[in-house]
N, C-alpha and C positions, 0 to 999 in steps of 0.2 A: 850843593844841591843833591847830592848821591843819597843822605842820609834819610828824606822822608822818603825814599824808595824802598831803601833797606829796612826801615821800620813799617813800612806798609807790609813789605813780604813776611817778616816774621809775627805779625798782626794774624794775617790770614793762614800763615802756618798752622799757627796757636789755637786760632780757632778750627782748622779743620782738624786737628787731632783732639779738642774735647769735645767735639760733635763726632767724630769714629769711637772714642772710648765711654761715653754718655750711655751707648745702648748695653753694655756689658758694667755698669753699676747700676741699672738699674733692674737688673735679674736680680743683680746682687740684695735690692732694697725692697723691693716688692715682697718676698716673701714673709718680710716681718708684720703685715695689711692683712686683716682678715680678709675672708674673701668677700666677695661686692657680688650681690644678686640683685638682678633688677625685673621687676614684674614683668614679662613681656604686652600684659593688657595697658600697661600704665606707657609702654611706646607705644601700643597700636593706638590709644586713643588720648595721650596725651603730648606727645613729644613728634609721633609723625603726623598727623593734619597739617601740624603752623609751616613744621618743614617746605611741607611739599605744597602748601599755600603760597608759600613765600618765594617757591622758585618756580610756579606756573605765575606769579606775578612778574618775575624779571626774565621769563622763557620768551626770547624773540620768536616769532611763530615765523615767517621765512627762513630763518635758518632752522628750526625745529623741521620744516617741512623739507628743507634739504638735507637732514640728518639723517630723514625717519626709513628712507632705501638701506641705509648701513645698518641703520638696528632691527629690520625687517629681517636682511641676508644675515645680521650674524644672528637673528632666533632663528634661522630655517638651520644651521650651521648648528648650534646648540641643539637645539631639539629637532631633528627630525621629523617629519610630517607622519600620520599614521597609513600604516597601508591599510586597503579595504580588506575587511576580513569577513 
């Protein structure tokens, strides 16, 4: 019975060392790719509407509205309010 133990551990070994060396071959690969430009009008109006359509479709509105004090306090936290000037 020891043995699918010991083949489990060195499974997940194996795998956690070529997901730690995975991001250091890929500096290494990338730079043979031209480089990749992408219009930024072709995201504002083609790729972010369906996005953010698609997640105010699955967005539970009760927990949005118990969300919305956290993301209030961390924009006051971000941005500070302007003083009167």
């Amino acid at each position: 019975m020891p043995q699918p133990k010991r083949n489990t551990f060195f499974v997940i070994l194996i795998l956690g060392l070529l997901s730690a060396i995975g991001p250091f071959s890929i500096d290494m690969y990338l730079p043979g790719f031209p480089d990749i430009a992408l219009n930024p009008e072709l995201v504002l109006v083609g790729i972010l509407p369906p996005l953010l359509y698609v997640a105010a479709l699955q967005t539970s509105v009760p927990a949005f509205r118990r969300q919305i004090r956290v993301a209030k306090s961390a924009k006051d936290a971000i941005v500070p309010p302007k003083k009167p000037s």
